[in-house]
C-alpha positions as CSV (number, residue, x, y, z in Angstrom):
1,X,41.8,15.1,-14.0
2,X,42.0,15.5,-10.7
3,X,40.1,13.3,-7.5
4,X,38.0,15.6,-6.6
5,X,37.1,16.7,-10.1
6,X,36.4,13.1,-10.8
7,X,34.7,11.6,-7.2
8,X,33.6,15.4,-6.0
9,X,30.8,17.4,-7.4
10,X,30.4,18.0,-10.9
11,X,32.1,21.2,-11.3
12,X,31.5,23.9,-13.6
13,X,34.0,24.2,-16.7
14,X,33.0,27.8,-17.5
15,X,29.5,27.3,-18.6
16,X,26.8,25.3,-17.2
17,X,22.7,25.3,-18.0
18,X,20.3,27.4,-16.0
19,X,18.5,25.3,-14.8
20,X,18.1,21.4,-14.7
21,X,14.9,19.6,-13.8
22,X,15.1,15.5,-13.6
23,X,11.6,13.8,-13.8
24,X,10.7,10.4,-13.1
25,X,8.7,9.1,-15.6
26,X,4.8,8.4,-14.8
27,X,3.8,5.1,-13.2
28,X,4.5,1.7,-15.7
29,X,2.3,-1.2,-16.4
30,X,6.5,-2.3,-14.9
31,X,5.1,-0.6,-11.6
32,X,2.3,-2.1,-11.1
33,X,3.2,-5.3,-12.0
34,X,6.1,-5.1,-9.5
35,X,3.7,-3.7,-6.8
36,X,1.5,-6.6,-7.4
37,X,4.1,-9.3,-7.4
38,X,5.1,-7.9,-3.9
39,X,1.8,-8.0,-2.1
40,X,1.4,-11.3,-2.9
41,X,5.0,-12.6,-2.3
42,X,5.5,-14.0,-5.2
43,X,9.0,-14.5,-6.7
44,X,8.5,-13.1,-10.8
45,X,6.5,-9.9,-12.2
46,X,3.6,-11.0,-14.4
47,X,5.2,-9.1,-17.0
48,X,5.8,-10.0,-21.0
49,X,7.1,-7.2,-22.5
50,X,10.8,-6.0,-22.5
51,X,12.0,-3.3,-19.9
52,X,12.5,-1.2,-23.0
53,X,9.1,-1.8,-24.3
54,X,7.1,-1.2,-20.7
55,X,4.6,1.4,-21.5
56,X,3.1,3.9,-18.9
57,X,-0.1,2.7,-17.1
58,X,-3.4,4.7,-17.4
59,X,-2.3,6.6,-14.1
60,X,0.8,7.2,-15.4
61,X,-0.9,8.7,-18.5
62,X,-2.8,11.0,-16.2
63,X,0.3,12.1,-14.2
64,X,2.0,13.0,-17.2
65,X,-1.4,14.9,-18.5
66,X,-1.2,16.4,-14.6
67,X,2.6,17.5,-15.2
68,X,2.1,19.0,-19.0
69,X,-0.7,21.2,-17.2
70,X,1.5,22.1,-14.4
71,X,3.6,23.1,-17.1
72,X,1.5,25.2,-19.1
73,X,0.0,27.1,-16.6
74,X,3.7,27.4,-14.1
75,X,5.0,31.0,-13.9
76,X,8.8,30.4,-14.1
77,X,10.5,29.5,-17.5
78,X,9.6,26.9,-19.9
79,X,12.4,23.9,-20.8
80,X,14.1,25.3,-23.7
81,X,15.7,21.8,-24.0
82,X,13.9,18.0,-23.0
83,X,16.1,15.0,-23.1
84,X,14.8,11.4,-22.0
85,X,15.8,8.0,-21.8
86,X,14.3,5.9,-24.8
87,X,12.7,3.8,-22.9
88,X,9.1,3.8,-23.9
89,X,7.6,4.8,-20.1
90,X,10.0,7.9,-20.0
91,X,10.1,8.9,-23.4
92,X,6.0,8.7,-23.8
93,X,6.0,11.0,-20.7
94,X,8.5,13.4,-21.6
95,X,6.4,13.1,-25.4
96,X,2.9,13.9,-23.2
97,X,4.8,17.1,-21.7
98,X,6.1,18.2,-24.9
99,X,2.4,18.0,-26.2
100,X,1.4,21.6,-24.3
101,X,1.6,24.7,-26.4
102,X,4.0,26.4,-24.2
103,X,6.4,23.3,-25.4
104,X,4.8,22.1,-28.5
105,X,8.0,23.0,-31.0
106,X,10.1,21.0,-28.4
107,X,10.9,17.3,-29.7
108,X,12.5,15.3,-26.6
109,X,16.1,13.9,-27.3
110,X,16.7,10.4,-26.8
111,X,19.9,9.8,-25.2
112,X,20.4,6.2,-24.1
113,X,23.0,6.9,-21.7
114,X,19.9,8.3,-19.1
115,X,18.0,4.8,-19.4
116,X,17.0,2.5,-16.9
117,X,20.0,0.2,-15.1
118,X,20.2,-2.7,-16.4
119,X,19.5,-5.9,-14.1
120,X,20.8,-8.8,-16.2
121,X,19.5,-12.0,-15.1
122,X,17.6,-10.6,-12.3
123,X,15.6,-8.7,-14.4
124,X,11.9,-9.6,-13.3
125,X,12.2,-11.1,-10.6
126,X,11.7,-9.8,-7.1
127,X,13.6,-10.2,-3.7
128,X,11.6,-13.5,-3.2
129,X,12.5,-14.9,-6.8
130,X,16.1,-14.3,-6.4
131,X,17.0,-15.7,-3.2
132,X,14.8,-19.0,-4.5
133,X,16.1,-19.0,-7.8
134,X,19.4,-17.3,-7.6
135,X,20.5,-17.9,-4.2
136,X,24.3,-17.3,-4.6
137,X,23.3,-13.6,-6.2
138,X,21.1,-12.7,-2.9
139,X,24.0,-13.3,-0.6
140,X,26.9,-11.1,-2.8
141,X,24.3,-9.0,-3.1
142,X,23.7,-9.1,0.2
143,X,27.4,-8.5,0.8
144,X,28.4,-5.9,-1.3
145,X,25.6,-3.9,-0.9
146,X,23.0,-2.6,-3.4
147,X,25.5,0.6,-4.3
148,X,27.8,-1.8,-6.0
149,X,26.8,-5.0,-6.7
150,X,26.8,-5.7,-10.8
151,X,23.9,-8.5,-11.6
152,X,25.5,-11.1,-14.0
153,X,24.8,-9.1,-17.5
154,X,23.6,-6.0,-15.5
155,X,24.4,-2.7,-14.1
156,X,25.7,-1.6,-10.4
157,X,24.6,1.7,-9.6
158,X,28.4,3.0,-10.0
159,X,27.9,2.1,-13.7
160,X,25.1,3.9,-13.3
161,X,26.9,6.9,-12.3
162,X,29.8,6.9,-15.0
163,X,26.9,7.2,-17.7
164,X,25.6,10.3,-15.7
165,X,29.0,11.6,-15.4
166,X,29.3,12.1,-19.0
167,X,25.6,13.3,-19.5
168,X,26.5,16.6,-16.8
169,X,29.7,17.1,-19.0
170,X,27.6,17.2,-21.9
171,X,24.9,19.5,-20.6
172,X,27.2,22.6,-19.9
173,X,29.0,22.2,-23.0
174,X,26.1,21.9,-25.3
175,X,23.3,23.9,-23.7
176,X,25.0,26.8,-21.6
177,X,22.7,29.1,-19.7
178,X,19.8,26.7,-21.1
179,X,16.7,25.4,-18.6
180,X,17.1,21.4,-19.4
181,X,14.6,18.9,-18.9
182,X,15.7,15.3,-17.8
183,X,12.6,12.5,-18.4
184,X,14.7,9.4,-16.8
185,X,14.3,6.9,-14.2
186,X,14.7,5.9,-10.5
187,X,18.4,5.0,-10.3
188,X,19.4,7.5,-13.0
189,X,17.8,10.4,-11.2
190,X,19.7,9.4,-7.7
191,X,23.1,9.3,-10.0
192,X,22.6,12.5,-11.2
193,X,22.1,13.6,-7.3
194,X,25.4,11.4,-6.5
195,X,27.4,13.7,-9.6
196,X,26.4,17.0,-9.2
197,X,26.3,16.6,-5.0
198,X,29.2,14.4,-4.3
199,X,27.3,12.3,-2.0
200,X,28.9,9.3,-0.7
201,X,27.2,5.9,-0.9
202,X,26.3,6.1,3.0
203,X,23.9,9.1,2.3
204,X,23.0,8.5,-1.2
205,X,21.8,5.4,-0.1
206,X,19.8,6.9,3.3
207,X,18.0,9.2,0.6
208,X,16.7,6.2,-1.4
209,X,15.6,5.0,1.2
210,X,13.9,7.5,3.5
211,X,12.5,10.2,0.6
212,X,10.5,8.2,-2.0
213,X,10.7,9.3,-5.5
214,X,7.5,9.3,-7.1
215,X,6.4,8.7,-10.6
216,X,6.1,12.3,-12.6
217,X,8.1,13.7,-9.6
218,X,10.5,16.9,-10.3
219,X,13.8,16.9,-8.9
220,X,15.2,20.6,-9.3
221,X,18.8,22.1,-9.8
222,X,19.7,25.8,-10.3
223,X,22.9,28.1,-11.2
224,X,22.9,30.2,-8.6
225,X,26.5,31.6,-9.2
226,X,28.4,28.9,-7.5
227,X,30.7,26.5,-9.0
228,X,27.8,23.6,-9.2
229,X,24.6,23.5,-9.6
230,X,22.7,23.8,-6.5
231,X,19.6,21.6,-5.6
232,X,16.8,23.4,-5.4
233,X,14.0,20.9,-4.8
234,X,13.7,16.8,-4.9
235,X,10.9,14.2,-5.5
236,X,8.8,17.7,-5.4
237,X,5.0,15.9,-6.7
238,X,3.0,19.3,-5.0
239,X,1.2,19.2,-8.7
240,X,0.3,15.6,-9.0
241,X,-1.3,16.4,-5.2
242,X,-3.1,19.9,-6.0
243,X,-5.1,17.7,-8.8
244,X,-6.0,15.1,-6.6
245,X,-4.0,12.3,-8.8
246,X,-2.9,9.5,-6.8
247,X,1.1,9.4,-6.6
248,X,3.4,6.4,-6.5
249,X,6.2,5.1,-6.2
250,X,8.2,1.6,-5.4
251,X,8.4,-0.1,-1.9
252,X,11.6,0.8,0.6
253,X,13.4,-2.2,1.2
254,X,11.9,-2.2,4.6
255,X,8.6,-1.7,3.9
256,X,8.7,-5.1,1.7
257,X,10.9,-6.8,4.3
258,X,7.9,-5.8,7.0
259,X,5.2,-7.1,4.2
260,X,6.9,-10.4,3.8
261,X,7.5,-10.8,7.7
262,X,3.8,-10.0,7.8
263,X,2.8,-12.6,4.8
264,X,5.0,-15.4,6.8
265,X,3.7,-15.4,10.2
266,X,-0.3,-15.1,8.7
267,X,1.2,-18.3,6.7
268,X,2.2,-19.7,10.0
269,X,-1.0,-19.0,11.7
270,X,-2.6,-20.9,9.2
């Protein structure tokens, strides 16, 4: 295998699906928690439950109800395939989806390889926590740069990647000329836009960070005759704001950097 088959954009072997549609799953009790944890500055989520166990919130419920409407009632083709992560916030989505009658005979496939990356040891803990706790991690971190640093027992987002890298090679070999539906999560979804574009860590990283991905957002590819799969649409949430459900999503880095430069000098004033 070549470079450029390997680094470049996933090519096409001779078959490829129709059409692939990546959604995040809906909001998490994990969200929220996280959301929480970072107004207040704190350095921990008030969270028990393992990142595999982390069910949906009740707004996440309701953007998944909003998306199995949307779904129903949308004029281009139904997913004649749904795969999801196993994790219980992606799979209980892709499950609510699968519950309209346009879909009903569909049972999502769990495929492990499309869930969450892994943070090892920093795994519930926010920016705060780890540079008081885990000081040494903040600065390689730091250093290296969130595109490849690996968390002691964790997951960089180049591991990331390889997983997805094998998921597109499955796809055209196993459902050719098939429209595939992805229930997955935040990292997973940029991967598969890393793969299938070739973007380089500059601009992956400048999409992360400027475009927000939402919860129950659709991030659309297409064949459209080329060699690859051509994006179509990203973090599209024009259902979830036609029903007038609130959408989320995490934080940029710089909004939490601005909220904890905020939290500090009111601190200081007192």
């Amino acid at each position: 295998m070549s470079l450029e088959e390997t680094h470049g954009p996933a090519r096409s072997t001779g078959s490829q699906v129709a059409e692939l549609v990546l959604v995040r799953h809906g909001e998490s009790v994990g969200n929220v928690a996280d959301a929480d944890a970072r107004r207040r500055g704190a350095g921990r989520l008030d969270l028990d439950t393992r990142d595999p166990d982390t069910p949906l919130s009740e707004q996440g419920e309701r953007q998944a109800r909003v998306l199995a409407r949307h779904l129903a009632h949308r004029e281009s083709r139904p997913p004649d395939v749904m795969l999801s992560s196993p994790y219980a916030r992606a799979a209980t989505t892709a499950r609510i989806v699968a519950s309209v009658a346009s879909v009903a005979n569909l049972e999502p496939v769990l495929d492990e390889r499309l869930r969450e990356r892994d943070l090892g040891v920093l795994d519930g803990l926010t920016g705060v926590g780890i540079r008081e706790l885990l000081p040494e991690e903040a600065e390689r971190r730091e250093r290296l740069g969130k595109f490849y640093y690996r968390p002691p027992g964790g997951e960089s987002w180049t591991d990331v990647a390889l997983r997805v890298r094998h998921v597109v090679r499955d796809l055209g070999q196993l459902y050719p000329g098939l429209c595939v539906w992805v229930f997955t999560h935040q990292a997973v979804i940029m991967s598969f836009r890393l793969v299938l574009e070739g973007l380089d860590e500059r601009t992956l990283l400048d999409v992360d960070r400027n475009e927000p991905l939402g919860n129950c957002s659709l991030t659309r590819y297409r064949d459209r005759g080329s060699a690859s799969l051509e994006l179509v649409t990203f973090a599209d949430i024009r259902h979830l704001e036609a029903s007038g459900v609130e959408e989320t999503h995490e934080q940029t880095q710089e909004q939490t950097q601005e909220q904890t430069q905020e939290q500090a000098h009111e601190q200081r004033r007192r």
